[in-house]
C-alpha positions as protocol buffer text, in pm:
chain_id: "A"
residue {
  index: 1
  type: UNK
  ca { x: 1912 y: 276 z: -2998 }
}
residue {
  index: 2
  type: UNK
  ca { x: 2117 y: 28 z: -3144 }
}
residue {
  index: 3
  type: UNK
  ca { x: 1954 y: -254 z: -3385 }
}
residue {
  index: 4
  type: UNK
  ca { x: 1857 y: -503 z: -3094 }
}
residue {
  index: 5
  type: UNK
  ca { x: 1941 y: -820 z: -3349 }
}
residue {
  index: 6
  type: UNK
  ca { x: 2304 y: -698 z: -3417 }
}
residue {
  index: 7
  type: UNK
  ca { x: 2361 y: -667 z: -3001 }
}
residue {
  index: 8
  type: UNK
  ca { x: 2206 y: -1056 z: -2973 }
}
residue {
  index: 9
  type: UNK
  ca { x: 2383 y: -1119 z: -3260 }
}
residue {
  index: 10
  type: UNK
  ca { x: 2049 y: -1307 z: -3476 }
}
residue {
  index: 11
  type: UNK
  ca { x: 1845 y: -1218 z: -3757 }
}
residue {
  index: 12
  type: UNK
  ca { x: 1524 y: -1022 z: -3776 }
}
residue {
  index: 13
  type: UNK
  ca { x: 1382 y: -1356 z: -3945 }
}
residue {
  index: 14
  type: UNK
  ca { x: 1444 y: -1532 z: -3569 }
}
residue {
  index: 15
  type: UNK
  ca { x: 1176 y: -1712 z: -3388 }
}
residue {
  index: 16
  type: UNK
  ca { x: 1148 y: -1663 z: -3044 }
}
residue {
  index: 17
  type: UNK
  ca { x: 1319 y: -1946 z: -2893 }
}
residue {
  index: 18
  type: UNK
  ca { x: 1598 y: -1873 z: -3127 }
}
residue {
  index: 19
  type: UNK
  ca { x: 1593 y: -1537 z: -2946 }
}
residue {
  index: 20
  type: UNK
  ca { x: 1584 y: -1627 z: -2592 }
}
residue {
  index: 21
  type: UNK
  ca { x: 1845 y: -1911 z: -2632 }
}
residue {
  index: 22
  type: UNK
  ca { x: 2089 y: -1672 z: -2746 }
}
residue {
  index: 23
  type: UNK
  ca { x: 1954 y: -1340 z: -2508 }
}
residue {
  index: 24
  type: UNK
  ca { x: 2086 y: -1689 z: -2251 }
}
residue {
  index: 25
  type: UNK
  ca { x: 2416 y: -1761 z: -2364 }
}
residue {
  index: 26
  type: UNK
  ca { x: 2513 y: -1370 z: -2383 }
}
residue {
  index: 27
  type: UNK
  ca { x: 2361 y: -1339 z: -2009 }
}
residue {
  index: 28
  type: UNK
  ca { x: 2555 y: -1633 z: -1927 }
}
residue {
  index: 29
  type: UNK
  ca { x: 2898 y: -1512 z: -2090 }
}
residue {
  index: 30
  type: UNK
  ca { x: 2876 y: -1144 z: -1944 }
}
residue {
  index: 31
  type: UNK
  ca { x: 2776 y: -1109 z: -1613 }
}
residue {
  index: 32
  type: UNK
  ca { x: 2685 y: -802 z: -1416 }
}
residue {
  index: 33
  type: UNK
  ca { x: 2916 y: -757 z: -1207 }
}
residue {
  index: 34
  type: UNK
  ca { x: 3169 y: -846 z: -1459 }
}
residue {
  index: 35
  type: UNK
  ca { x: 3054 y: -674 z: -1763 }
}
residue {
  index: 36
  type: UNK
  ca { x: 2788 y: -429 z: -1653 }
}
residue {
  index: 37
  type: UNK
  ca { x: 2729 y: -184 z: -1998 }
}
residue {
  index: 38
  type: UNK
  ca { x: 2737 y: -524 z: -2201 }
}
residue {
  index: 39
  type: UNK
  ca { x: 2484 y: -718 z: -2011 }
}
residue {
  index: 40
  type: UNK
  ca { x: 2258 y: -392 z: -2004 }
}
residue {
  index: 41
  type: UNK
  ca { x: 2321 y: -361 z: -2367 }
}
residue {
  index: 42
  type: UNK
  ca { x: 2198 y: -744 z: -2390 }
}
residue {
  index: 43
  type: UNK
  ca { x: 1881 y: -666 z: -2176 }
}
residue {
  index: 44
  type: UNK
  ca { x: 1775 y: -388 z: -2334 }
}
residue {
  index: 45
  type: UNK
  ca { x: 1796 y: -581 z: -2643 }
}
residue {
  index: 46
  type: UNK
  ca { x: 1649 y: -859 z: -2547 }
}
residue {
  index: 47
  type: UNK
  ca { x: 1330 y: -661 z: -2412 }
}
residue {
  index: 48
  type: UNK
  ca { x: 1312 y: -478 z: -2752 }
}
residue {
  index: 49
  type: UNK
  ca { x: 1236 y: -799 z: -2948 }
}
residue {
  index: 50
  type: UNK
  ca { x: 1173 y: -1096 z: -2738 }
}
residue {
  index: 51
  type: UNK
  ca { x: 833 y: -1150 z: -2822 }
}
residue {
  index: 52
  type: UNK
  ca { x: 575 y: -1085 z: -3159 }
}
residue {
  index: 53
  type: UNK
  ca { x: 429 y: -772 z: -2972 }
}
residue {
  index: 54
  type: UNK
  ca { x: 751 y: -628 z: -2892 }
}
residue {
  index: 55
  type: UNK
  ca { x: 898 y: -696 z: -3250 }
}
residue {
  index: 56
  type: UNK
  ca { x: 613 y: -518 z: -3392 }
}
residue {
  index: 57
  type: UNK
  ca { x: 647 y: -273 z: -3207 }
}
residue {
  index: 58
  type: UNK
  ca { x: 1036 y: -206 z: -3263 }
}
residue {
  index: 59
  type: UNK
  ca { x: 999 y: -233 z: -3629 }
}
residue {
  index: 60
  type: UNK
  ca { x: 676 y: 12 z: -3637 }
}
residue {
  index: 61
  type: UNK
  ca { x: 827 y: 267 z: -3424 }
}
residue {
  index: 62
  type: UNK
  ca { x: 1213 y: 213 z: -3362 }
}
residue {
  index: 63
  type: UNK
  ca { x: 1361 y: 100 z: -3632 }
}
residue {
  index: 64
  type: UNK
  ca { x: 1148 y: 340 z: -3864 }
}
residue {
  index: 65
  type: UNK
  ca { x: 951 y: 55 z: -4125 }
}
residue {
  index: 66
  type: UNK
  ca { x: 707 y: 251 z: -4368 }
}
residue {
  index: 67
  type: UNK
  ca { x: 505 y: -110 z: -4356 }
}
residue {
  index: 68
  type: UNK
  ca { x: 183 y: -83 z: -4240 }
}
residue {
  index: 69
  type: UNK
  ca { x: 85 y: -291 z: -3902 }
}
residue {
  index: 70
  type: UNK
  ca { x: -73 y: -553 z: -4121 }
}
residue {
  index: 71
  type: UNK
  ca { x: 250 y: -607 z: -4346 }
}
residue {
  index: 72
  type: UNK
  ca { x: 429 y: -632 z: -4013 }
}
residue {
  index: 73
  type: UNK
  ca { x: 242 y: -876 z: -3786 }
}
residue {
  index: 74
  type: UNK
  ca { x: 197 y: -1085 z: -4149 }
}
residue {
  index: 75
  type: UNK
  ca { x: 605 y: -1114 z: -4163 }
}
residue {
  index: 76
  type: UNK
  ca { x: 675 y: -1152 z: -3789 }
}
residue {
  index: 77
  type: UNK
  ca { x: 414 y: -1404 z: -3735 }
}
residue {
  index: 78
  type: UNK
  ca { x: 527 y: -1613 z: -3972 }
}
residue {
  index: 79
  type: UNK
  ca { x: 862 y: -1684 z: -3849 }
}
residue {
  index: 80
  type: UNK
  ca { x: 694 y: -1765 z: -3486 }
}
residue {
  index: 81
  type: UNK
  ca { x: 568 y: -2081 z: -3357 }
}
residue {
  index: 82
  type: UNK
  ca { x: 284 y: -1898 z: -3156 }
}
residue {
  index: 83
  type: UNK
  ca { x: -52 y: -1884 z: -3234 }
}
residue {
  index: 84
  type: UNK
  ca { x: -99 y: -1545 z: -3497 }
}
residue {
  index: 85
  type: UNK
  ca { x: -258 y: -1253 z: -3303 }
}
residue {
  index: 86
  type: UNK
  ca { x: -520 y: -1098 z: -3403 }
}
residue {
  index: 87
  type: UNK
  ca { x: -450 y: -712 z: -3538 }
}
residue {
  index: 88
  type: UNK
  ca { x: -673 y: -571 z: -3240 }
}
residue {
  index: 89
  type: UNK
  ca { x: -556 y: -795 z: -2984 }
}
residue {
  index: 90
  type: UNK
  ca { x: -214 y: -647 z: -3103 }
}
residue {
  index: 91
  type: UNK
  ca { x: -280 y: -290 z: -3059 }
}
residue {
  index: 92
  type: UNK
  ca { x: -444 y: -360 z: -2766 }
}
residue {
  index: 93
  type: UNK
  ca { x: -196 y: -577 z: -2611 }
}
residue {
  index: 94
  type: UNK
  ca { x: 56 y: -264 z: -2747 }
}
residue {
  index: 95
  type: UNK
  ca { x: -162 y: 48 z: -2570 }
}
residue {
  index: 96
  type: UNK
  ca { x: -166 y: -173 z: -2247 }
}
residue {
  index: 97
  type: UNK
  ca { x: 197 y: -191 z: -2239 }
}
residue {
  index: 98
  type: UNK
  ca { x: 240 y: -608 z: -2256 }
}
């Protein structure tokens, strides 16, 4: 898979309104029916890292971090404006698919 923040075109230190504002303006600027492999690319981007659980989860599993959960949530979280998980609700909110 491609790095997700390159395809948006943010950083990995990117909140998630900074996230969905651009995942809007690339949906917006390459349509479907227009530009079908680029808007997939976009989506499948965009579901990689749109929220804390999903941004853990890339950088645990994807994009091949050493970290340990902890270090992760710790660096993610605070970049967010969301409230900070806790690390059970996490991994449960990760096994359940959310």
């Amino acid at each position: 898979m491609t790095d997700p923040y390159s395809v948006l075109g943010v950083s990995p230190q990117s909140d998630d309104e900074t996230i969905r504002k651009r995942y809007l303006e690339l949906v917006r600027q390459f349509s479907p029916e227009q530009h079908p492999q680029r808007f997939a690319a976009v989506r499948a981007a965009y579901d990689a890292v749109r929220d804390l659980n999903r941004r853990v989860f890339y950088q645990l599993f994807e994009a091949g971090r050493n970290d340990s959960v902890d270090q992760i949530i710790e660096e993610i979280a605070c970049r967010t404006q969301r409230r900070r998980f806790s690390l059970q609700a996490l991994l449960d909110n990760l096994k359940a698919g959310r």
